[in-house]
Structure formats: structure tokens, C-alpha cells
N, C-alpha and C positions, 0 to 999 in steps of 0.2 A: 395565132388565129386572130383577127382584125372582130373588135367587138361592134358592132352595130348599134347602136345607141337611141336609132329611131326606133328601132323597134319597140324599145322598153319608153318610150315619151310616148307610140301609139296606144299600149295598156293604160300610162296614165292619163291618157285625153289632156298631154300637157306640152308643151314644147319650149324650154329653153331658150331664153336670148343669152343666155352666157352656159356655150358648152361645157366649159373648164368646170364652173361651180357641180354641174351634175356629175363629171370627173371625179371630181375630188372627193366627193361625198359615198363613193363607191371604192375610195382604197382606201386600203388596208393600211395602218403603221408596218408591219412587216413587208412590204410593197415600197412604204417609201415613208422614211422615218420623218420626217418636215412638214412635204405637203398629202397629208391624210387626211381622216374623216373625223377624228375623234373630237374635234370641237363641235362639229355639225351636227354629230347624235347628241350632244350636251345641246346642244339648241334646238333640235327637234325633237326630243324629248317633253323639251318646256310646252313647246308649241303644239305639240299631242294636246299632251293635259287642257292646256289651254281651252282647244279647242271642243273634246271629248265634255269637261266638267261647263262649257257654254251650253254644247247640245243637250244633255243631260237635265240642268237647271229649265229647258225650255220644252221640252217634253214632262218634264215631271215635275209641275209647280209646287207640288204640294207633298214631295213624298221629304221622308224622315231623311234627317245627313246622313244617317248610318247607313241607310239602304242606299243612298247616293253612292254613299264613299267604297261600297261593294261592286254596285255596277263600274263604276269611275276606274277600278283596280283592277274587273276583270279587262275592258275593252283598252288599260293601256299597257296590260304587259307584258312582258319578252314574249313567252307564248304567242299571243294575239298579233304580235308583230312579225312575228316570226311565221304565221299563218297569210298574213298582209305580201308579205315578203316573196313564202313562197308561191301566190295567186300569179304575182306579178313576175316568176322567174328570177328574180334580183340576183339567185346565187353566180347564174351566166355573166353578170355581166361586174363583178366583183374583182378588183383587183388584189391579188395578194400572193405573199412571196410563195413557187413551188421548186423545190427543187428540180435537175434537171433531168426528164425522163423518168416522173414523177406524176401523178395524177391523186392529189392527196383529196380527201372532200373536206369541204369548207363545213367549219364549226355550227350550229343552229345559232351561238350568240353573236357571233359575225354576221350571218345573215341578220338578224333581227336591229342590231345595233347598224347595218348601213337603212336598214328600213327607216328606223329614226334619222340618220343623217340624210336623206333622201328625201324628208320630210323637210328638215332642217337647211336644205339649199332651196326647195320648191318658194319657201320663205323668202329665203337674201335674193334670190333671184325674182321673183314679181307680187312679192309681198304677203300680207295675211289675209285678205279676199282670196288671193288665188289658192294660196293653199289652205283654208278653210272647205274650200270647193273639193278640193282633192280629197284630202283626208275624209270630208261626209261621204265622198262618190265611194272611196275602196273601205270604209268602214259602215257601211251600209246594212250592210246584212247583220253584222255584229251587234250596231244600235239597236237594230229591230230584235235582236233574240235579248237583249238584254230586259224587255220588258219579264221575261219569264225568272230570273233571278233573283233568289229566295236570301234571308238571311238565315244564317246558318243558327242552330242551337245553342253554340255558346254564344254566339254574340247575344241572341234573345236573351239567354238567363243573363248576363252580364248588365244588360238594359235594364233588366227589372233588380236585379239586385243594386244597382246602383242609384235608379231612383227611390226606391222604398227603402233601402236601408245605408246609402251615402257610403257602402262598401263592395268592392269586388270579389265574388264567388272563389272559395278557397277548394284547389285541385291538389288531391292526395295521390303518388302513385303508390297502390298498395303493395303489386308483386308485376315482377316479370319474368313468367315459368315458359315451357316448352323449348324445343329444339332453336339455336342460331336462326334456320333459314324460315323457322316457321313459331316467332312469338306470341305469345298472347299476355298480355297488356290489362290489367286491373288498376282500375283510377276509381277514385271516389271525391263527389264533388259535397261543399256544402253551403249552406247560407248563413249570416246570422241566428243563432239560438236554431238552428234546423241540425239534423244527427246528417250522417255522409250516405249520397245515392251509391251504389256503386254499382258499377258496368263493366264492358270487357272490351276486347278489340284489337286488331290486329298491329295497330300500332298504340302509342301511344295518345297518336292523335288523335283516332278511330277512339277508343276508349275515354277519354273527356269529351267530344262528344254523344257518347252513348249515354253517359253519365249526366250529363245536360240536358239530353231529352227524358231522361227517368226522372231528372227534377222536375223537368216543367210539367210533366205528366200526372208528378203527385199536388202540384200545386194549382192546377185547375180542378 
């Protein structure tokens, strides 16, 4: 089946003077072990960040690095790309190897990783205005939710523990009882000369921060 290519330039309100580079940026190494994509997502990747930690710095003049460096992490990764990806259809038009009489589905990190290289040619092909353009047009909605993105409890205690006492919060896992399919998780956090919060949760991760927030709970 003959893949259509305008189609997917009409989603990105973008069109290509070198078709080949939009090619290439859409296969697979299993496709074609030479000429693939894998150096394009290594460069649009870069040019994510880039772009994402510019818009970031100029919408929020004045917010903390940390709360940056949280937004900056949600809006570039595989997830989010992968959301990018699938808006724009990209898995249709992906090249990569199937066997014959096969209809296998393509990977979530495949799709996400031609997302970045597709990014990554929009580049070598008409530069970083153009693809500045792009990237704010299809990350758009994402910018705008990122203003509601909180930092998380342990990072807060870790903030304050390390400006008042020039040390990072020491996590204890106490026990890990209940059935394989259904754990619960006992962690105890402490500070400087402070005794251990402890909490529960269904992982372990759940459980430091519940512990985190018992801290900061008792410390206001």
C-alpha cells in the first residue's frame, strides 16, 4: 500500500522541500539498517528540549528551576511524544520491517522516537524558526496544561531539607507484607535530628510519598 505523505505535512501545516529527509525520519532500523531514523530522534530530541526549556523560561519568568525542570520533563517525554505522535497518526505512515502476511502493531516507543526524529528533519530541512513553529503549534495544548503542574512532596521535603540543613531526607523501607499481586509498602522518612514519619502505599513509591507528606504536615 503506497503511503501518502501529504497527508501527514497537511496535519503539520508543514511541507517539505526535501521529501527523502521526511522519509528517512519515519524508518525504522529494522526497515533499513543504513538509511534510518535513529540519528534524527538523537537530534530532535535536542531540539525538543531546546525549544520546550525557551517557551517555558518565557512564560514563567520567575518560577523556581525545580518547578521548571518538572514542567520541562513532563512536556518532553516519550509519553507526551507518544501522545504528539498519536494526534498526528504517525504510526500509518512508519516504516518498518513486517513479516509476510503479518500485521504486527508497531511499539508505543517506535512511534514516539519517529515523533522526535520527525521533529529532527522538520529542522535540517527549513531550519529552527520553522520548526520552533511546529513544535509550539502541536504542543500547544500541553504548554497550556502545564501551568496546573504541582511539585510533588518529596521533592518539596528534599527543598527544605536541603536548604536548612545542607542534607537530603533519609528513606527507610520498613516492611513489605501482603499477597505478590497486592503489596503494601511501609517507608519511613526522616530529617536531621527529627525521629521517622512513617506511611504506607501500594508501592514503594506510593509509600515515600505518603511519608513526605506526613513530614511536611508535621512541620508546618
Amino acid at each position: 500500500m503506497k503511503i501518502i505523505y501529504q497527508n501527514l505535512e497537511k496535519k503539520l501545516k508543514f511541507n517539505f522541500k526535501d521529501k527523502k529527509i521526511l522519509i528517512k525520519s519515519l524508518t525504522h532500523k529494522s526497515y533499513d539498517n543504513q538509511k534510518n531514523n535513529e540519528k534524527m530522534e538523537f537530534l530532535g530530541d535536542r531540539v525538543l528540549g531546546l525549544v520546550v526549556a525557551k517557551k517555558l523560561l518565557e512564560i514563567y519568568p520567575d518560577e523556581k528551576e525545580g518547578i521548571l525542570d518538572k514542567k520541562f520533563a513532563s512536556l518532553v517525554n516519550k509519553k507526551t511524544c507518544l501522545e504528539i505522535a498519536k494526534n498526528l497518526d504517525l504510526e500509518k505512515y512508519i516504516l518498518i520491517f513486517k513479516p509476510k502476511n503479518k500485521n504486527i502493531k508497531i511499539e508505543d516507543k517506535v512511534i514516539a522516537d519517529c515523533c522526535e526524529a520527525l521533529i529532527g528533519a522538520i529542522y535540517l530541512d527549513k531550519g529552527f524558526i520553522a520548526v520552533e513553529k511546529i513544535i509550539l503549534y502541536l504542543w500547544k495544548k500541553k504548554i497550556e496544561e502545564s501551568v496546573i503542574t504541582e511539585i510533588d512532596a518529596k521533592t518539596k521535603l528534599q527543598e527544605f531539607s536541603l536548604k536548612k540543613f545542607k542534607k537530603l531526607p533519609i528513606y527507610k523501607l520498613i516492611s513489605n507484607t501482603g499477597p505478590r499481586h497486592k503489596p503494601i509498602f511501609k517507608v519511613g522518612v526522616k530529617l536531621v535530628n527529627s525521629k521517622f514519619y512513617v506511611s504506607e502505599g501500594k508501592s514503594k513509591k506510593d509509600a515515600e510519598q505518603n511519608a513526605a507528606i506526613l513530614c511536611l504536615n508535621n512541620l508546618r
